[in-house]
C-alpha positions as CSV (number, residue, x, y, z in Angstrom):
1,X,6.6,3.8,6.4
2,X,7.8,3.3,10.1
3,X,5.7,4.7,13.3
4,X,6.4,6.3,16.2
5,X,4.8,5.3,19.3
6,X,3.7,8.3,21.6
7,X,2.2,7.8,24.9
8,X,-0.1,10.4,26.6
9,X,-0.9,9.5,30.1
10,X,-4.8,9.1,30.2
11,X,-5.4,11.3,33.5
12,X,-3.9,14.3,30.7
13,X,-7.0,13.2,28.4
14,X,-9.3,13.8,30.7
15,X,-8.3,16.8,32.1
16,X,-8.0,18.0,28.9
17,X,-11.5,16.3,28.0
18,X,-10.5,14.6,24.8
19,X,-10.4,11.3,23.5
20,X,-7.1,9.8,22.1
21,X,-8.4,10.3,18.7
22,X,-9.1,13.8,18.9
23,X,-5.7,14.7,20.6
24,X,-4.2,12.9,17.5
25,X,-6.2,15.1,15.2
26,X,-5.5,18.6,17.1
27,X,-1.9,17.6,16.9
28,X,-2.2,16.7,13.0
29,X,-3.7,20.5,12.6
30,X,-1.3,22.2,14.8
31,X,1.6,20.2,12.8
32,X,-0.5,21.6,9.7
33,X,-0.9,25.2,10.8
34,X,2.7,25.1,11.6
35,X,3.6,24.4,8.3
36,X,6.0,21.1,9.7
37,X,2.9,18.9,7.7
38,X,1.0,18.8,4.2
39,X,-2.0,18.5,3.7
40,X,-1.6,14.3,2.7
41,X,0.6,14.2,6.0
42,X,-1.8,16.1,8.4
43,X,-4.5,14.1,7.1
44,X,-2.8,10.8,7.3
45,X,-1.6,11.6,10.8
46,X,-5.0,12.1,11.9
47,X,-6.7,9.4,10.4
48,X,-9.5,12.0,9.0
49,X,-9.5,13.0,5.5
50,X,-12.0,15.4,6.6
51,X,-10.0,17.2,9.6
52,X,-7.9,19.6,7.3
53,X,-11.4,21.1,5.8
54,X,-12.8,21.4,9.2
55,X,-9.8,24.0,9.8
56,X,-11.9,26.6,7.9
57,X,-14.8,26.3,9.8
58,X,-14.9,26.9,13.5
59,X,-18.7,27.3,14.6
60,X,-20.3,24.4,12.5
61,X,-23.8,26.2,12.9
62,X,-23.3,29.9,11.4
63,X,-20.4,28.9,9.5
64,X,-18.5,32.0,10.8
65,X,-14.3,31.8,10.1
66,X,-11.9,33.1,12.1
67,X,-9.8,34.9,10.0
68,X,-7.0,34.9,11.6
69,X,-6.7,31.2,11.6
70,X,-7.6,31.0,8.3
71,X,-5.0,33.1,7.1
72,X,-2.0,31.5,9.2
73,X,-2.8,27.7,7.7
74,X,-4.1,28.7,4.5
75,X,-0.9,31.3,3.9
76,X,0.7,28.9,1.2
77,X,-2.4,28.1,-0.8
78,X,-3.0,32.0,-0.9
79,X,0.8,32.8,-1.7
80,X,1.4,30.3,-4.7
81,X,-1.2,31.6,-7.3
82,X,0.7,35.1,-7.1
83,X,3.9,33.9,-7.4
84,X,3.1,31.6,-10.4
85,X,1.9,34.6,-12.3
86,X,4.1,36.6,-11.3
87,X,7.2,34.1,-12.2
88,X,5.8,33.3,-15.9
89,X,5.1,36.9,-16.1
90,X,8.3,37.8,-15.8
91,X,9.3,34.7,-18.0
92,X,7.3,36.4,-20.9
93,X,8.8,40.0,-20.1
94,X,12.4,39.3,-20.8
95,X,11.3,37.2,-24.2
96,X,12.1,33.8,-23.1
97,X,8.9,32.3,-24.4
98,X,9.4,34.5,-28.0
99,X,10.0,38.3,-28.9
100,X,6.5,40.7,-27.7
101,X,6.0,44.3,-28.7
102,X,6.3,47.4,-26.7
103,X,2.8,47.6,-25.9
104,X,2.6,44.1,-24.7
105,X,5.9,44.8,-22.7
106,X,4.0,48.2,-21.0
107,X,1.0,45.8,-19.9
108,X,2.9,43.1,-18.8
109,X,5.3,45.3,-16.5
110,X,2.0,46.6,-15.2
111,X,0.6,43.2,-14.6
112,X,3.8,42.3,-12.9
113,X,4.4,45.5,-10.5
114,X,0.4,45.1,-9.4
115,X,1.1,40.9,-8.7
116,X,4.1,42.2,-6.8
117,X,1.8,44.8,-5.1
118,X,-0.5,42.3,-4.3
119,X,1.6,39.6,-3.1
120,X,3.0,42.3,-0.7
121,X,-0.8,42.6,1.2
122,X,-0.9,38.8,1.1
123,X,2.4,38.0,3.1
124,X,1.7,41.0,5.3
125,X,-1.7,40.1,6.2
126,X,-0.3,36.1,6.9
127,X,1.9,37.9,9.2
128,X,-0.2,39.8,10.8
129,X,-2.9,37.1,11.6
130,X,0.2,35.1,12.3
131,X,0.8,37.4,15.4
132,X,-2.6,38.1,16.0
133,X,-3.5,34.5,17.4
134,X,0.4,33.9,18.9
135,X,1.4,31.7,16.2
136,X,5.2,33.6,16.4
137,X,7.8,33.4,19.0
138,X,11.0,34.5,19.2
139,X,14.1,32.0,19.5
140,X,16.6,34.1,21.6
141,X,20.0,33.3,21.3
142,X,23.1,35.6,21.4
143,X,24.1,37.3,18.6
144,X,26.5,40.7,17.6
145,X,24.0,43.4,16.8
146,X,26.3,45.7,14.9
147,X,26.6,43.1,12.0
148,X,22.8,41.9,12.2
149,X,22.6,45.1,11.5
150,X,25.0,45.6,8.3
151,X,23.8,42.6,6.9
152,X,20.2,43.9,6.9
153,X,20.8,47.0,5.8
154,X,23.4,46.1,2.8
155,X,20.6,43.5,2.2
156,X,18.3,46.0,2.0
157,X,20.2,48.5,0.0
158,X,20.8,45.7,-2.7
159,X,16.8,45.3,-2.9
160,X,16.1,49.4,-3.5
161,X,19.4,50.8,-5.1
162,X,17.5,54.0,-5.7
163,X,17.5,55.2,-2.2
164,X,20.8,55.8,-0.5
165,X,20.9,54.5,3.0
166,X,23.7,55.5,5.2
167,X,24.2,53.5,8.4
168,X,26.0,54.7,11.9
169,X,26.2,52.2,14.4
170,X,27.9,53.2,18.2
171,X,27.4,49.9,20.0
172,X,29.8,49.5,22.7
173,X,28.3,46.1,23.4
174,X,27.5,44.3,20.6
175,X,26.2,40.8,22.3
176,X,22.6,41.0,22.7
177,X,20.0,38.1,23.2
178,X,17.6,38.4,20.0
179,X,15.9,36.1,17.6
180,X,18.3,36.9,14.8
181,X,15.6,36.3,12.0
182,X,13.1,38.3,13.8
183,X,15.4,41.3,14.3
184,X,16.4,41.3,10.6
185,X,12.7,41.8,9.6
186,X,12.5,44.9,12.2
187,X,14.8,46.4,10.1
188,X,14.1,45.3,6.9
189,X,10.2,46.3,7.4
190,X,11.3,49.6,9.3
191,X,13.3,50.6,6.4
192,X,10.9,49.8,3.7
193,X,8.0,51.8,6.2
194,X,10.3,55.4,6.3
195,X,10.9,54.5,2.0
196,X,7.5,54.8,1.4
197,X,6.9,58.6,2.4
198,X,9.7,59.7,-0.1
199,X,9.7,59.0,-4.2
200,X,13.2,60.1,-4.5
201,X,15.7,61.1,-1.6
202,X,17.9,59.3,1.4
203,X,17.3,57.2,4.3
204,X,19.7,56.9,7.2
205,X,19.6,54.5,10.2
206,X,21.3,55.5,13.6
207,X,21.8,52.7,16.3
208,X,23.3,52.9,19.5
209,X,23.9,51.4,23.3
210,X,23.2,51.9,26.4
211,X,24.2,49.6,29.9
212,X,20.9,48.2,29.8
213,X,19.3,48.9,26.3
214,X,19.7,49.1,22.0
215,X,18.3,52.4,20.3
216,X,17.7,52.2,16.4
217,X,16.6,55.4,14.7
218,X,15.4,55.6,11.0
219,X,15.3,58.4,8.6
220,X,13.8,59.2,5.4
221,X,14.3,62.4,3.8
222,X,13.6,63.0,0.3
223,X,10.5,64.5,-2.1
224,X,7.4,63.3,-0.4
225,X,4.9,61.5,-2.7
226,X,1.3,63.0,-2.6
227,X,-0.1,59.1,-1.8
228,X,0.8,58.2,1.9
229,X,-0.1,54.3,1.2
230,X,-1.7,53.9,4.4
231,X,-2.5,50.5,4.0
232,X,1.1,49.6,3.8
233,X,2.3,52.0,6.4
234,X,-0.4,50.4,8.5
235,X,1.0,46.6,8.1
236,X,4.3,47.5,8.1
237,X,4.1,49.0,11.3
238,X,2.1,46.3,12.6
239,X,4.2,43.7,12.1
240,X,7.3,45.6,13.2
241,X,5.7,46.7,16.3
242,X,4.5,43.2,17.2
243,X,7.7,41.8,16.4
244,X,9.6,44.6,18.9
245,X,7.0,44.0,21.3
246,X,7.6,40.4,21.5
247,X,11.4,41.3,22.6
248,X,10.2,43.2,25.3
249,X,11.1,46.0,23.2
250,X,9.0,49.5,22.8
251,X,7.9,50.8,19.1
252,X,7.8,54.9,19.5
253,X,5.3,56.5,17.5
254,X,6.5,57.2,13.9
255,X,6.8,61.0,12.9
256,X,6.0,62.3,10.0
257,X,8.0,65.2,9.0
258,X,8.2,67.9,6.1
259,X,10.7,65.5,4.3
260,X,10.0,62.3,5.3
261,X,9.2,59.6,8.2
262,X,11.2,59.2,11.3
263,X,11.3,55.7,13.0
264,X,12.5,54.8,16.9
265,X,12.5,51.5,18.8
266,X,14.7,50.2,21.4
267,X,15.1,46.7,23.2
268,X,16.1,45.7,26.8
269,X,19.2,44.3,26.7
């Protein structure tokens, strides 16, 4: 295996108050926390086989965790037990593995739907730690709004075909500066947000210009389900807010209304 040769003038150690060694090893974690290493890679990169362990622990004498931390570098060891059940789960379901009865069929979808529930909290809760400690920034380039848009909302329509979604979108100026990827998760999570305060009904999304702004509106109106799933409204709105924020944009408060949930935002241009 080849190596790379990186010099760090030493006046930028001591400033810093680190030896060579450890700026190798905080380098190795960050690379790790970043997800750009493994655990083998970070590990060989710092020369410590003890340094990705040490993530977990950040006061060595109560053994208190920062959870925030923990979540953003551990997110793939949390994520892959949930999608290996539910993967063979849904290998069983469809009979690949051999015929099952109805009964084993009603318990299995239930197993499935509550892994899919679950894996839901998990990637919310990595995002949300995620933005918590900084970990996310946004990579703003210049991209044509209107069709961000209609790709995220066809996407999303594909993913819940039960709820009708009608989009409207009067921008005059489509070129905005936006981290495309970032932007399409707005939406997406936005959508999904106003789709949990109705069981059965319509969503709509509204989006227009101004000189020196975008305004996106969503809509749900429909029969209202008697559980409000706070905890998902909560991190939904969380992370979309966070994300606006971080475009200098501003999350309005969402209204709840007699049919459904109405959504704002709007971004500086």
């Amino acid at each position: 295996m080849g190596k790379t040769i990186l010099e760090i003038p030493t006046e930028l150690l001591e400033a810093a108050k680190i030896t060579a060694d450890e700026a190798k090893s905080e380098l190795a974690i960050r690379l790790y926390q970043l997800h750009k290493l493994n655990e083998a890679q970070a590990r060989e990169m710092a020369g410590d086989a003890r340094v990705i362990e040490a993530l977990a622990w950040n006061n060595k004498v109560t053994g208190h965790i920062d959870l925030n931390e923990f979540l953003s570098w551990a997110s793939h060891d949390l994520k892959s037990p949930l999608n290996t059940i539910i993967g063979f789960t849904r290998v069983v379901i469809k009979g690949i593995d051999g015929p099952i009865n109805e009964t084993q069929s009603a318990d299995l979808n239930t197993a499935f739907t509550s892994s899919q529930r679950m894996l839901f909290f998990v990637n919310n809760l990595v995002e949300m730690a995620r933005l918590n400690i900084g970990h996310i920034t946004p990579q703003r380039v210049e991209c044509d709004m209107p069709d961000l848009i209609r790709e995220s909302t066809e996407r999303w329509q594909t993913a819940n075909p039960a709820k009708l979604l009608t989009v409207d979108i009067q921008i005059t100026k489509p070129v905005f500066m936006a981290d495309q990827m970032h932007m399409r998760q707005v939406i997406f999570t936005l959508l999904n947000y106003a789709a949990l305060r109705i069981t059965e009904g319509s969503l709509t999304l509204f989006a227009s210009d101004k000189e020196d702004s975008l305004h996106v509106q969503i809509h749900s109106s429909g029969t209202k389900p008697l559980d409000k799933f706070e905890l998902d409204s909560a991190m939904l709105n969380f992370v979309a807010t966070a994300l606006v924020k971080l475009h200098a944009g501003n999350m309005n408060e969402p209204q709840e209304t007699q049919t459904g949930m109405s959504l704002s935002f709007s971004l500086p241009r």
